[in-house]
N, CA, C and O atoms as a Tripos MOL2 file, in Angstrom:
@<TRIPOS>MOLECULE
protein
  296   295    74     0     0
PROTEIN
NO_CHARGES

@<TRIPOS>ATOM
      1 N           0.8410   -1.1850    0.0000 N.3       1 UNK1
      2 CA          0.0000    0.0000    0.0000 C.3       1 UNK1
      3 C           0.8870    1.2490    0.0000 C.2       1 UNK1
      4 O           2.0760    1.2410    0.3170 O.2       1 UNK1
      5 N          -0.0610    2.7110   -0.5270 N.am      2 UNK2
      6 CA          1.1610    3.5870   -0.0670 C.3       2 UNK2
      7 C           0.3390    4.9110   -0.0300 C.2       2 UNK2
      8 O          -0.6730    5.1140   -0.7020 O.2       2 UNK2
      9 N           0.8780    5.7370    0.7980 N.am      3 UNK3
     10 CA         -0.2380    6.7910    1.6210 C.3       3 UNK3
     11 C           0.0100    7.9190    0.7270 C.2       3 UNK3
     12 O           1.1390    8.4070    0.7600 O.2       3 UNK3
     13 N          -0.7140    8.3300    0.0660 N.am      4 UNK4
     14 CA         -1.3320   10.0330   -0.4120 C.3       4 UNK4
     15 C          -2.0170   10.6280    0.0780 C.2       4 UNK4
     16 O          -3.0520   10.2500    0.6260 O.2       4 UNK4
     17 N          -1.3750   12.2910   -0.0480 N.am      5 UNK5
     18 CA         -2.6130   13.1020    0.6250 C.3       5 UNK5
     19 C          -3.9100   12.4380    0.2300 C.2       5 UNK5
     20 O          -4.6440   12.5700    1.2090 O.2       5 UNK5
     21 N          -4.4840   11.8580   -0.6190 N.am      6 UNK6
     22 CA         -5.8570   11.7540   -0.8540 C.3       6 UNK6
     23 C          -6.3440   10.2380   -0.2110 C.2       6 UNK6
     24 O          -7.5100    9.8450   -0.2700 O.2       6 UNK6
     25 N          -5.1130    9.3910    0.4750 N.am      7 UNK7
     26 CA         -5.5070    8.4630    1.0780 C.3       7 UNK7
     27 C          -4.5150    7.2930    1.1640 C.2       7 UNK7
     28 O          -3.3110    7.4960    1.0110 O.2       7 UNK7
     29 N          -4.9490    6.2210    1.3770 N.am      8 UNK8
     30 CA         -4.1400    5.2710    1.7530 C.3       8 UNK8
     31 C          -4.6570    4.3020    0.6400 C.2       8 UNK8
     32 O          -5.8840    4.2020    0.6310 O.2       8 UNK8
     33 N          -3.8420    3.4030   -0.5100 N.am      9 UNK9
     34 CA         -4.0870    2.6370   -1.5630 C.3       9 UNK9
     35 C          -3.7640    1.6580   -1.6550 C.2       9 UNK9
     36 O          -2.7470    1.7370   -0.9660 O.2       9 UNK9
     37 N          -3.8060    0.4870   -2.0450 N.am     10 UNK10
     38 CA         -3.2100   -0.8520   -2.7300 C.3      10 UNK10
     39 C          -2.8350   -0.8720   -3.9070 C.2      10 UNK10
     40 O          -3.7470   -0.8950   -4.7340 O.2      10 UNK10
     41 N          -1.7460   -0.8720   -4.3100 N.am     11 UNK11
     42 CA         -1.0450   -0.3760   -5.8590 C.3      11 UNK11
     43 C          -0.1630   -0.8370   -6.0380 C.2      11 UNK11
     44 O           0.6580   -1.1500   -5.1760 O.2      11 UNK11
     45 N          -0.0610   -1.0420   -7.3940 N.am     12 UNK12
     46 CA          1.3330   -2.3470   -7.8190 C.3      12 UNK12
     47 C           2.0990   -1.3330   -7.6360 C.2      12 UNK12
     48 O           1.7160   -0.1630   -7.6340 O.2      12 UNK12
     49 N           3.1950   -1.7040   -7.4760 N.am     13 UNK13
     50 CA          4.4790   -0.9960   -7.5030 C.3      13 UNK13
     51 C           5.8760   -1.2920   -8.5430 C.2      13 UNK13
     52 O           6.7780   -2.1280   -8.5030 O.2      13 UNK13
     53 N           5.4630    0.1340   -9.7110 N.am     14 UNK14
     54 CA          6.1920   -0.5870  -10.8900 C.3      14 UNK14
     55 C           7.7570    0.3950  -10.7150 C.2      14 UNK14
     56 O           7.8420    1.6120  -10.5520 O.2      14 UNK14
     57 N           8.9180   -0.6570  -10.8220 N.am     15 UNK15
     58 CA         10.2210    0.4040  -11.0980 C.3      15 UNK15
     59 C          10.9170   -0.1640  -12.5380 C.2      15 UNK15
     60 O          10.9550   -1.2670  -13.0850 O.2      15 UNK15
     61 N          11.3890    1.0400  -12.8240 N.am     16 UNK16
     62 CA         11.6700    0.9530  -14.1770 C.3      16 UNK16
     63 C          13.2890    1.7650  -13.7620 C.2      16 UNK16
     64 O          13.2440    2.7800  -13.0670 O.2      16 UNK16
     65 N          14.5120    1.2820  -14.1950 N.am     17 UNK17
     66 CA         15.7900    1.8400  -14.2070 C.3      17 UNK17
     67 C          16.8240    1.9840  -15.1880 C.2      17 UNK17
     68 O          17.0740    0.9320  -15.7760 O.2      17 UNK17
     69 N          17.5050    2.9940  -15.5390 N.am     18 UNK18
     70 CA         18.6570    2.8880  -16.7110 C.3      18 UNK18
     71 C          19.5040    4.3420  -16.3560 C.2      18 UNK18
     72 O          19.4860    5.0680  -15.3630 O.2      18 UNK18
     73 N          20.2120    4.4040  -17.5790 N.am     19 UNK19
     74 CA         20.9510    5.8700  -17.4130 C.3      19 UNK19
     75 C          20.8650    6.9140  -18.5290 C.2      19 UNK19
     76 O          20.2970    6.6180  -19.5810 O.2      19 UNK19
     77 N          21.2620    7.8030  -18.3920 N.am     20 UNK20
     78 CA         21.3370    8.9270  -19.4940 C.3      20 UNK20
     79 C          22.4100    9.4690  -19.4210 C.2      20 UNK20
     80 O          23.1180    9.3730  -18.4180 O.2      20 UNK20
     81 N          22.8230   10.3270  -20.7610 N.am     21 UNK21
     82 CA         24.3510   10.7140  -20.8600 C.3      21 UNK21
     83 C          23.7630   11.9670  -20.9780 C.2      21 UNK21
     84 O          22.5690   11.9440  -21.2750 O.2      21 UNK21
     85 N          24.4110   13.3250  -20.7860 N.am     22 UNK22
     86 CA         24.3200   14.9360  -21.2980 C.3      22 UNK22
     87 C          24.6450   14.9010  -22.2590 C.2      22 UNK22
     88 O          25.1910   13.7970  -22.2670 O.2      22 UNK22
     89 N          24.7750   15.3440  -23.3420 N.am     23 UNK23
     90 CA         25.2130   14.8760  -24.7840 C.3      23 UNK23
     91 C          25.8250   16.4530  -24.5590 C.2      23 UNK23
     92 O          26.1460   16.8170  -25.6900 O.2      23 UNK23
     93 N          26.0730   17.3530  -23.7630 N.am     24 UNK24
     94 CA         26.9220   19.0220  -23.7950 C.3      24 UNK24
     95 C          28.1680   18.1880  -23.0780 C.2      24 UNK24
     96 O          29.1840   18.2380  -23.7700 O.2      24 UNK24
     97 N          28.3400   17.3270  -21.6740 N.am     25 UNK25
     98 CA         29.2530   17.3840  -21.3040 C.3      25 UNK25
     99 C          29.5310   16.1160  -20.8140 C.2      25 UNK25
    100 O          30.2260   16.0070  -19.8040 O.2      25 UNK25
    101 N          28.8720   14.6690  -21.6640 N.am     26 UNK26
    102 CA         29.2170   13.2290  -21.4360 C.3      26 UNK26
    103 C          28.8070   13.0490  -19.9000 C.2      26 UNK26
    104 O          29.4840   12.1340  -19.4320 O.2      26 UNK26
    105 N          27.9710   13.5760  -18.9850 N.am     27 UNK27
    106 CA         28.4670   13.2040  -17.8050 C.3      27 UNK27
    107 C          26.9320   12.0720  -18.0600 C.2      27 UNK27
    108 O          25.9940   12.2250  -18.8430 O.2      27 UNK27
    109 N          27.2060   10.8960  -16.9900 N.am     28 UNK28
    110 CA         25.9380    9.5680  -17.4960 C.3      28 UNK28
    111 C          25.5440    9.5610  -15.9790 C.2      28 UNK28
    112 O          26.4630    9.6130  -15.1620 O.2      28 UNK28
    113 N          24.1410    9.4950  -15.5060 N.am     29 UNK29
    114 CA         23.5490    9.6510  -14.3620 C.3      29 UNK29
    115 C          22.9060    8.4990  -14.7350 C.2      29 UNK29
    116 O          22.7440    8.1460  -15.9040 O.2      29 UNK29
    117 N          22.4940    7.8360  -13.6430 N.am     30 UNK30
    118 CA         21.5100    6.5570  -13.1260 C.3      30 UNK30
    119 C          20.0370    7.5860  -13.1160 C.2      30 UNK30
    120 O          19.9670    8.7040  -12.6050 O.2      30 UNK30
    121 N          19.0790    6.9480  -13.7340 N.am     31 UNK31
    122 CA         17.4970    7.1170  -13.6370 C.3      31 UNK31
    123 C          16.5170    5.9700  -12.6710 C.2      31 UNK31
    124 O          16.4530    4.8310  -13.1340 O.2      31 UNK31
    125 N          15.9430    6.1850  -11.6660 N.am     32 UNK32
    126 CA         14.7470    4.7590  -11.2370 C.3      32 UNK32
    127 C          13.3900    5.7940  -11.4710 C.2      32 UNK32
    128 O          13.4090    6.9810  -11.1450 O.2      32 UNK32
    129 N          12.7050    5.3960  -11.8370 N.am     33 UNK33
    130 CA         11.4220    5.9230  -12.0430 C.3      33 UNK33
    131 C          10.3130    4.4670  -11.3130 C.2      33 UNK33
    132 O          10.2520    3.2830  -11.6460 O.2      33 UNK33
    133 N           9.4930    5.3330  -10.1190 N.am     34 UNK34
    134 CA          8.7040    4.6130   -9.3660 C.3      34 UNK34
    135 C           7.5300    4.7990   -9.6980 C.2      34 UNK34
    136 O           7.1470    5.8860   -9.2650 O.2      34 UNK34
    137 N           6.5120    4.0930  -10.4440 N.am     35 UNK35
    138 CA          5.2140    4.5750  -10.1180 C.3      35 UNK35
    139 C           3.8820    3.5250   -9.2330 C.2      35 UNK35
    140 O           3.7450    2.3250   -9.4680 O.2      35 UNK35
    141 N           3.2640    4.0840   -8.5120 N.am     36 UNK36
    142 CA          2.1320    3.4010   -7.7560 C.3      36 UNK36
    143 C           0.9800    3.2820   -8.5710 C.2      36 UNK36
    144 O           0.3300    4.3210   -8.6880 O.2      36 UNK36
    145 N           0.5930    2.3530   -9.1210 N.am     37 UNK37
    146 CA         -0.5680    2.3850   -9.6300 C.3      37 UNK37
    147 C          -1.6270    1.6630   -8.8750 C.2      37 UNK37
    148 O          -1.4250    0.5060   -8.5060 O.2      37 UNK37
    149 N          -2.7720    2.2960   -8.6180 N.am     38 UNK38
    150 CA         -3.7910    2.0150   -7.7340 C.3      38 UNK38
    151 C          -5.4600    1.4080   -8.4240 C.2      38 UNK38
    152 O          -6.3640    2.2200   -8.6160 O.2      38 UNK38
    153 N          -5.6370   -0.0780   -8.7220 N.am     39 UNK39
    154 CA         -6.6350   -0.3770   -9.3680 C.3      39 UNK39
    155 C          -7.9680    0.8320   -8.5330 C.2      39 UNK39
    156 O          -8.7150    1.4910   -9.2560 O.2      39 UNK39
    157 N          -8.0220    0.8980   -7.4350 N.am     40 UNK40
    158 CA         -9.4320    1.2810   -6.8230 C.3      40 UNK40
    159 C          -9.5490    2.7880   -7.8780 C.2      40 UNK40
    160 O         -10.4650    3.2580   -8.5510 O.2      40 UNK40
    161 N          -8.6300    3.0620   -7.7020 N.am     41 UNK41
    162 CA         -8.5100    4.9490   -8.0970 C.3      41 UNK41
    163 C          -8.6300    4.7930   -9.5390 C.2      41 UNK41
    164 O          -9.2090    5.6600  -10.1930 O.2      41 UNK41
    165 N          -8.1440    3.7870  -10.0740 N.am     42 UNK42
    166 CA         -8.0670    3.6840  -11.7660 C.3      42 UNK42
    167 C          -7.1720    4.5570  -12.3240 C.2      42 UNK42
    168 O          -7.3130    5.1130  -13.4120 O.2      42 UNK42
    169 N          -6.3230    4.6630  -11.6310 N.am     43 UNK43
    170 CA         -5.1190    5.3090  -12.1030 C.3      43 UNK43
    171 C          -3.3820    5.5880  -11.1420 C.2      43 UNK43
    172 O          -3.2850    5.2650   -9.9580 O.2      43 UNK43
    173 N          -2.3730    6.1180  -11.8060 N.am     44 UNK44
    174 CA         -1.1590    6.5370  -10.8170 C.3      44 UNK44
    175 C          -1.8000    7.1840   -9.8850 C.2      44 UNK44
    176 O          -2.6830    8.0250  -10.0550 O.2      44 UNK44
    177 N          -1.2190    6.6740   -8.5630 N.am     45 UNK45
    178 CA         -1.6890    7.5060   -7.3850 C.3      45 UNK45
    179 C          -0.2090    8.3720   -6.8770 C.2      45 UNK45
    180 O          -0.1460    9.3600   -6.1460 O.2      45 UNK45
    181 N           0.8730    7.6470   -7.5190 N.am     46 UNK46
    182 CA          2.3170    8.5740   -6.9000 C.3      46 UNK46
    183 C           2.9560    8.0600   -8.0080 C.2      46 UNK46
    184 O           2.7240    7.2160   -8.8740 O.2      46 UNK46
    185 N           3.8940    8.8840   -7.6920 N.am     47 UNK47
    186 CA          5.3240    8.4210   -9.4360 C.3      47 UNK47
    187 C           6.5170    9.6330   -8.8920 C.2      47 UNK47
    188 O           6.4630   10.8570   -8.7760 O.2      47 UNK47
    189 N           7.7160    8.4830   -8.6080 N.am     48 UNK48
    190 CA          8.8910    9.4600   -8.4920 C.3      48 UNK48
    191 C           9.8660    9.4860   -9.4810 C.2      48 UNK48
    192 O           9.7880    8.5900  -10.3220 O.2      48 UNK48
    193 N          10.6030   10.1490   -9.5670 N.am     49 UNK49
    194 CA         12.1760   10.1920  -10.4330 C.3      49 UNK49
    195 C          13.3440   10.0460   -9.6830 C.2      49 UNK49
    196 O          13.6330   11.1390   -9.1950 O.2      49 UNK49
    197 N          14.0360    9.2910   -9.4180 N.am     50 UNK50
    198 CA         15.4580    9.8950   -8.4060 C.3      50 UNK50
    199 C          16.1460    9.8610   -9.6700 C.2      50 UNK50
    200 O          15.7830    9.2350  -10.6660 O.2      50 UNK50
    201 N          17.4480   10.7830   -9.5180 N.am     51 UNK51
    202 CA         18.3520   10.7650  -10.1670 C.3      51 UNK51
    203 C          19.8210   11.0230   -9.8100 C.2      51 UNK51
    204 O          20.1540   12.1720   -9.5230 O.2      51 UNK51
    205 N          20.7770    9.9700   -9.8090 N.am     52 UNK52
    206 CA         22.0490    9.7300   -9.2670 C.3      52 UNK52
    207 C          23.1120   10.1250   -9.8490 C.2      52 UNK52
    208 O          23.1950    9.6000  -10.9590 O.2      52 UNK52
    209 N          24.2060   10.9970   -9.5520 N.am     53 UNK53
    210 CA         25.5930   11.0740  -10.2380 C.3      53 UNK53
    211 C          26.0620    9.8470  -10.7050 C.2      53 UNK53
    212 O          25.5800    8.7970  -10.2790 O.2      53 UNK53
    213 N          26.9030    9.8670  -11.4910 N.am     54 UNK54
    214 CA         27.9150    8.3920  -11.4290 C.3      54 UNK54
    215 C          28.5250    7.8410  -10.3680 C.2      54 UNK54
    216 O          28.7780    6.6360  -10.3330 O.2      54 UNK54
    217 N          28.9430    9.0100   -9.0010 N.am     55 UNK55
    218 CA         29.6290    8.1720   -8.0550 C.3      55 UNK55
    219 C          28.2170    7.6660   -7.1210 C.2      55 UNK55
    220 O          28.4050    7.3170   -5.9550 O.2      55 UNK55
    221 N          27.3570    7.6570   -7.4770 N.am     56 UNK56
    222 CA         25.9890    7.1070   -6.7230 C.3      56 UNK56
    223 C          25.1780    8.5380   -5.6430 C.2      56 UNK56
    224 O          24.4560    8.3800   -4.6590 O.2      56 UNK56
    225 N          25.4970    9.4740   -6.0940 N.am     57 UNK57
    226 CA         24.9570   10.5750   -4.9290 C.3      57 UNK57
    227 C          23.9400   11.3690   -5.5100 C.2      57 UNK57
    228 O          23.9980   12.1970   -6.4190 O.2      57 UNK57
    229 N          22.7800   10.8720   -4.6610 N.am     58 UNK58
    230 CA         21.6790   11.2630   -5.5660 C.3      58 UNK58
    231 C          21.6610   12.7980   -5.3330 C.2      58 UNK58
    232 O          22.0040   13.5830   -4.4490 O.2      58 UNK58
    233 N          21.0850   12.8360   -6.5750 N.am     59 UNK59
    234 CA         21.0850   14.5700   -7.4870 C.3      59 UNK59
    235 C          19.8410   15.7400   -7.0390 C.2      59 UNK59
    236 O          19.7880   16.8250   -6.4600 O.2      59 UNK59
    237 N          18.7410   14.6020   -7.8160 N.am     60 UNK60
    238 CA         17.5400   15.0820   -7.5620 C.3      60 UNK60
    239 C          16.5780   14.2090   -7.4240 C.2      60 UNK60
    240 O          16.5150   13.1530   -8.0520 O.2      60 UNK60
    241 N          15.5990   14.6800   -6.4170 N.am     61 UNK61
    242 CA         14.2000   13.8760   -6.7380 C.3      61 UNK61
    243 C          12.5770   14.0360   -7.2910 C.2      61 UNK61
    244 O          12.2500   15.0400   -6.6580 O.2      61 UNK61
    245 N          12.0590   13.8680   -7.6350 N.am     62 UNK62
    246 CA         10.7820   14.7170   -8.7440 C.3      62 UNK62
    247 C           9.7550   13.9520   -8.4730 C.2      62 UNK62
    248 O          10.0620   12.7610   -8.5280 O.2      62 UNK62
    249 N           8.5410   14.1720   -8.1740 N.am     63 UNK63
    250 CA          7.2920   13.6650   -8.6160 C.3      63 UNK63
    251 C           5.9960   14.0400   -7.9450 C.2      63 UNK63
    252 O           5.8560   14.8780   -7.0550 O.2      63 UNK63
    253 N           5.0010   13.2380   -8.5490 N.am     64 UNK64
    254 CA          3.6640   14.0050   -8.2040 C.3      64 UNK64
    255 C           3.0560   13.0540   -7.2790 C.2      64 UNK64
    256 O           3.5690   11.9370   -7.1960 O.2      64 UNK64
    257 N           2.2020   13.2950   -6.6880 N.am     65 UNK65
    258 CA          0.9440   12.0900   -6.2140 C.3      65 UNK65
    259 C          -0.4080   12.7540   -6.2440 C.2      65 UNK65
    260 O          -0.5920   13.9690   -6.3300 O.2      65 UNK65
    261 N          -1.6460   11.5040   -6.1360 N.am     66 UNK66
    262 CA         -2.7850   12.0540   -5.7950 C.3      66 UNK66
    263 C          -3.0980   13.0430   -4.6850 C.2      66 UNK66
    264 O          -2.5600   12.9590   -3.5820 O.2      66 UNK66
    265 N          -3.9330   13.9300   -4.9870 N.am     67 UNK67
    266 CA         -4.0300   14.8510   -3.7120 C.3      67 UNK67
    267 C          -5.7980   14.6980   -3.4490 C.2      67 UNK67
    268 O          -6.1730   15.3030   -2.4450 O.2      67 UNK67
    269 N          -6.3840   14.3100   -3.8650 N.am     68 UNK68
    270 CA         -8.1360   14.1610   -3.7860 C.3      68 UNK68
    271 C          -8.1350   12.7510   -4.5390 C.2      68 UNK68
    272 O          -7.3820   12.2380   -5.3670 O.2      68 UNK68
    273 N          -9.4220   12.3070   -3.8290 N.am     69 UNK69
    274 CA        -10.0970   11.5200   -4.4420 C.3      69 UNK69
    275 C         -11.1330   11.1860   -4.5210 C.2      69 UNK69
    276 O         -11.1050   10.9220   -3.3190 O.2      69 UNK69
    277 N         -12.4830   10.8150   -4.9030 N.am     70 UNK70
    278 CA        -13.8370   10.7310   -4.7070 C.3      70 UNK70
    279 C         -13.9260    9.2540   -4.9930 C.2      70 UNK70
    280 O         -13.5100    9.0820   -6.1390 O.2      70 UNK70
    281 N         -14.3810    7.8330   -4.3060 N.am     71 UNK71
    282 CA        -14.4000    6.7060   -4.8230 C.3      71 UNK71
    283 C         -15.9480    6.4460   -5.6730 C.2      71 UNK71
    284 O         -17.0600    6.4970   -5.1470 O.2      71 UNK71
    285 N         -15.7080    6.2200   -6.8080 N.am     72 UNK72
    286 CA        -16.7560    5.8980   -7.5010 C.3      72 UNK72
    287 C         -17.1860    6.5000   -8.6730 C.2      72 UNK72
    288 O         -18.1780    6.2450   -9.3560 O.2      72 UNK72
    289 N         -15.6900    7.9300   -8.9260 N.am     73 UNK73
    290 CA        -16.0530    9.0020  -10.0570 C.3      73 UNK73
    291 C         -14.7420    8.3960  -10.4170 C.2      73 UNK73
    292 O         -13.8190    7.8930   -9.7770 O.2      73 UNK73
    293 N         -15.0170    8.6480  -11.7980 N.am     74 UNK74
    294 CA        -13.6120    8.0690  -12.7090 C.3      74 UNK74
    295 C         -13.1380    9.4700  -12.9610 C.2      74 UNK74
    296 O         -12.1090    9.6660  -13.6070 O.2      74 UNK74
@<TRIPOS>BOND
     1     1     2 1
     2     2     3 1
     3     3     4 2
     4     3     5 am
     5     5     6 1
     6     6     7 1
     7     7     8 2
     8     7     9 am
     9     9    10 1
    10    10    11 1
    11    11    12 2
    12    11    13 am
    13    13    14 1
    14    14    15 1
    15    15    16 2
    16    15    17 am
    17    17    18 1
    18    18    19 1
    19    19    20 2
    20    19    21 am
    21    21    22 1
    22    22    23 1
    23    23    24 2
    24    23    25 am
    25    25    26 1
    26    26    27 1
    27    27    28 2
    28    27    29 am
    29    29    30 1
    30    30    31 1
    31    31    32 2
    32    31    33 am
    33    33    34 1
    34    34    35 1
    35    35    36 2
    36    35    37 am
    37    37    38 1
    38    38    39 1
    39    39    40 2
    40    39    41 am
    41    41    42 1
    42    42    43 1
    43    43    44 2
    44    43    45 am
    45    45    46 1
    46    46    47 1
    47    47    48 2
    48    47    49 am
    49    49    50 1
    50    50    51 1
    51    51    52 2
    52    51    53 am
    53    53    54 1
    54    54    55 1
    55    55    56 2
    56    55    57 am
    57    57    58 1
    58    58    59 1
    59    59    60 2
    60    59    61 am
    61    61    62 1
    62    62    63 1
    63    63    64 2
    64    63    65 am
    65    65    66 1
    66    66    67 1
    67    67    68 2
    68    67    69 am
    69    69    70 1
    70    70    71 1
    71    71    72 2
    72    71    73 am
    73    73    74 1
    74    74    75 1
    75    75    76 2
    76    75    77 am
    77    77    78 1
    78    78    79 1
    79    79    80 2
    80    79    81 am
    81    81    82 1
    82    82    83 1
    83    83    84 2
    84    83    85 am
    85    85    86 1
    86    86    87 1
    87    87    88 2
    88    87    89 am
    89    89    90 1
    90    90    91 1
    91    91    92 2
    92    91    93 am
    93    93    94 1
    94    94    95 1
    95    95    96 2
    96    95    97 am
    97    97    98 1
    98    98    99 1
    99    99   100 2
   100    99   101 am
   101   101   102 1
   102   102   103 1
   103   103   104 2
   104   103   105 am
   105   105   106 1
   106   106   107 1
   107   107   108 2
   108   107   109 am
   109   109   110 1
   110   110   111 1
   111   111   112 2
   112   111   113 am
   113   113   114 1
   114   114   115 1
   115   115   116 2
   116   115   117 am
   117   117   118 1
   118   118   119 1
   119   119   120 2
   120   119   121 am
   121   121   122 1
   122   122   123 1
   123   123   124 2
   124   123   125 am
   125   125   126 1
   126   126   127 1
   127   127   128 2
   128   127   129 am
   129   129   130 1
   130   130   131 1
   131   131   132 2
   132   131   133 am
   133   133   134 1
   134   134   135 1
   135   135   136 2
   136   135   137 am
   137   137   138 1
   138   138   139 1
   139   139   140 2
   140   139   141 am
   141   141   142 1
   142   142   143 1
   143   143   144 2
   144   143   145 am
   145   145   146 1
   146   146   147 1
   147   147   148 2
   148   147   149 am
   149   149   150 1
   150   150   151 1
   151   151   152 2
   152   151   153 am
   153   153   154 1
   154   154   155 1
   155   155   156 2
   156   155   157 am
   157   157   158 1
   158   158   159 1
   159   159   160 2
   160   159   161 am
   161   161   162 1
   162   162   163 1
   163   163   164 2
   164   163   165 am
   165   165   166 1
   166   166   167 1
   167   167   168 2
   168   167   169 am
   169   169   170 1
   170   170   171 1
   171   171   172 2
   172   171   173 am
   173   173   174 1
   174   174   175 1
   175   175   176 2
   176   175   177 am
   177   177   178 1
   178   178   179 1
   179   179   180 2
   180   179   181 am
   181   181   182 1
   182   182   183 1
   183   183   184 2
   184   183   185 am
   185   185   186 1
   186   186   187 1
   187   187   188 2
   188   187   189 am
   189   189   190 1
   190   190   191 1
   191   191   192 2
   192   191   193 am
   193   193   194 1
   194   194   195 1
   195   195   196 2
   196   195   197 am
   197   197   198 1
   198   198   199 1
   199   199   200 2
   200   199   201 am
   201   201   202 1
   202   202   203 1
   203   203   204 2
   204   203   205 am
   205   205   206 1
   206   206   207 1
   207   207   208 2
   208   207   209 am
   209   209   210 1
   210   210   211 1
   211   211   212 2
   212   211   213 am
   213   213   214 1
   214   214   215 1
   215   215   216 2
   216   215   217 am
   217   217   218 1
   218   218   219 1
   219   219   220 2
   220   219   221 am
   221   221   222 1
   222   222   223 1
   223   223   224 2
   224   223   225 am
   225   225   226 1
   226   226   227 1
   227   227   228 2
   228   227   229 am
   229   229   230 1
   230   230   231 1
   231   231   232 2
   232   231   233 am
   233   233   234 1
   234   234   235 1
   235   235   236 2
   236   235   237 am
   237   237   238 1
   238   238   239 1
   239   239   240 2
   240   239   241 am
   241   241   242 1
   242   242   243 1
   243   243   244 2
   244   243   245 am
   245   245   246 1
   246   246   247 1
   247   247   248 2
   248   247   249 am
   249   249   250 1
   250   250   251 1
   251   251   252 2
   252   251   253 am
   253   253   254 1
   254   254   255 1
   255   255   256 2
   256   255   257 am
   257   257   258 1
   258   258   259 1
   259   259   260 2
   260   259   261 am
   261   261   262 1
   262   262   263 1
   263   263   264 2
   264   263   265 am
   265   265   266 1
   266   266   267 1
   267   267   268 2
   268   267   269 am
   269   269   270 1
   270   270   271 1
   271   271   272 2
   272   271   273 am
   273   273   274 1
   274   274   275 1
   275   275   276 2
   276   275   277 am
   277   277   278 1
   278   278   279 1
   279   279   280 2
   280   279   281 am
   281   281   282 1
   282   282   283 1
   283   283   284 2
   284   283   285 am
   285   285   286 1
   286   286   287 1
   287   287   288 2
   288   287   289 am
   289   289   290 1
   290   290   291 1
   291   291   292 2
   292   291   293 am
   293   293   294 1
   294   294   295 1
   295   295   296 2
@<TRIPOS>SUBSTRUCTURE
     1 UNK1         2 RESIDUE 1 A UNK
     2 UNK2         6 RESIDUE 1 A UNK
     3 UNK3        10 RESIDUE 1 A UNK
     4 UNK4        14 RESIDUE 1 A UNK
     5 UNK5        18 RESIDUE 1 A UNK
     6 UNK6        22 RESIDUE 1 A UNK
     7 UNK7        26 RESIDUE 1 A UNK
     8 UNK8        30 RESIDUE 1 A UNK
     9 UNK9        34 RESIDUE 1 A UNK
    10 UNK10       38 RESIDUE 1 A UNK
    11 UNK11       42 RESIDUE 1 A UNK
    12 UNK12       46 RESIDUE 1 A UNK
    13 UNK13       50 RESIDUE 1 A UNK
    14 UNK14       54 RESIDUE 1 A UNK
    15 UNK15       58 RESIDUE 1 A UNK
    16 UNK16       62 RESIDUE 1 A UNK
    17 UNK17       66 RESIDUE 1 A UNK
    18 UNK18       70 RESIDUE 1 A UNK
    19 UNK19       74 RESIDUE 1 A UNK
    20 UNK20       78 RESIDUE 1 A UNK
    21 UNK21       82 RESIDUE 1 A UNK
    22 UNK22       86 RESIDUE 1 A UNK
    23 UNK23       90 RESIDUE 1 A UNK
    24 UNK24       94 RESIDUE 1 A UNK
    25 UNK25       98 RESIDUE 1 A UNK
    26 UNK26      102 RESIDUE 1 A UNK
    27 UNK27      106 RESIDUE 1 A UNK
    28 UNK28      110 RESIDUE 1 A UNK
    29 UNK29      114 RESIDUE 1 A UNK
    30 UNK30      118 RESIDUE 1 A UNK
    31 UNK31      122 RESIDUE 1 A UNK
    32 UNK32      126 RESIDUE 1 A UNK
    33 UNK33      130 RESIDUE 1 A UNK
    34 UNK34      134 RESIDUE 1 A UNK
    35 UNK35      138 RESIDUE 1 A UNK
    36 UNK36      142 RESIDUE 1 A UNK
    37 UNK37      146 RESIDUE 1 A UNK
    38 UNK38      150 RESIDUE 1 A UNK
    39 UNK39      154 RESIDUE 1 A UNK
    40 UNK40      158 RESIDUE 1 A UNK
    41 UNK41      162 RESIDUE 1 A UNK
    42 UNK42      166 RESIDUE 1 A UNK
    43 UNK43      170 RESIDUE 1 A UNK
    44 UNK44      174 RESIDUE 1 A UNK
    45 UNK45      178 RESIDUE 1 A UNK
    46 UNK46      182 RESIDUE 1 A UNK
    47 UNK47      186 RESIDUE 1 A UNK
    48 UNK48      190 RESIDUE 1 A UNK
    49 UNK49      194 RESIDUE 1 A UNK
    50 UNK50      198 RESIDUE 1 A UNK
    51 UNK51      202 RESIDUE 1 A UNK
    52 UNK52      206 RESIDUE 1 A UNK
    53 UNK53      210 RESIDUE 1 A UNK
    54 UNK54      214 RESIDUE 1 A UNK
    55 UNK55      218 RESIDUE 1 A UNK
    56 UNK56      222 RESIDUE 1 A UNK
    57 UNK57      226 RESIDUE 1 A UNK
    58 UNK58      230 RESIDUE 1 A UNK
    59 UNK59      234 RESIDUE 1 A UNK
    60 UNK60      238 RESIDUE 1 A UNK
    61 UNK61      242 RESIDUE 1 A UNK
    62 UNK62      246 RESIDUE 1 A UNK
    63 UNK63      250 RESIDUE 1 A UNK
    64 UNK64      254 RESIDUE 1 A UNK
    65 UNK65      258 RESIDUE 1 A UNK
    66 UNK66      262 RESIDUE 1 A UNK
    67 UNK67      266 RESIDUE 1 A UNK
    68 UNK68      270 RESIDUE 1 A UNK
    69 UNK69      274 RESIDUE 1 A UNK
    70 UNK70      278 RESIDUE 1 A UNK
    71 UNK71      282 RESIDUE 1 A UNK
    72 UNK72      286 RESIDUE 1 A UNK
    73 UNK73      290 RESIDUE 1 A UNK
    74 UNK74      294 RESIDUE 1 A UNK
């Protein structure tokens, strides 16, 4: 499960990982992209980005989650 402002869910939990290069200055960072997908809600309820230097020190982190929800309105 995993808690949003708009509530508490049961959601697969998909990770997806690789890297990217800057193509200005070669430097190659690690990508994990997390997202929660929540059958009840019928949709992502959270989704992050981390993103790591090469020596492993993460950079930045990014993402959204549900903030409302009404059960029963698509």
């Amino acid at each position: 499960s995993v808690e949003t402002p708009a509530g508490r869910f049961d959601a697969l939990r998909v990770v997806a990982t690789g890297f990217a290069t800057n193509e200005n200055n070669n430097n190659v960072s690690g990508h994990e992209r997390v997202i929660w997908l929540a059958p009840a809600a019928k949709r992502e309820v959270r989704h992050e980005i981390r993103t790591r230097l090469r020596n492993g020190q993460l950079f930045r982190v990014e993402g959204r989650e549900l903030m409302e929800f009404s059960p029963g309105k698509s």
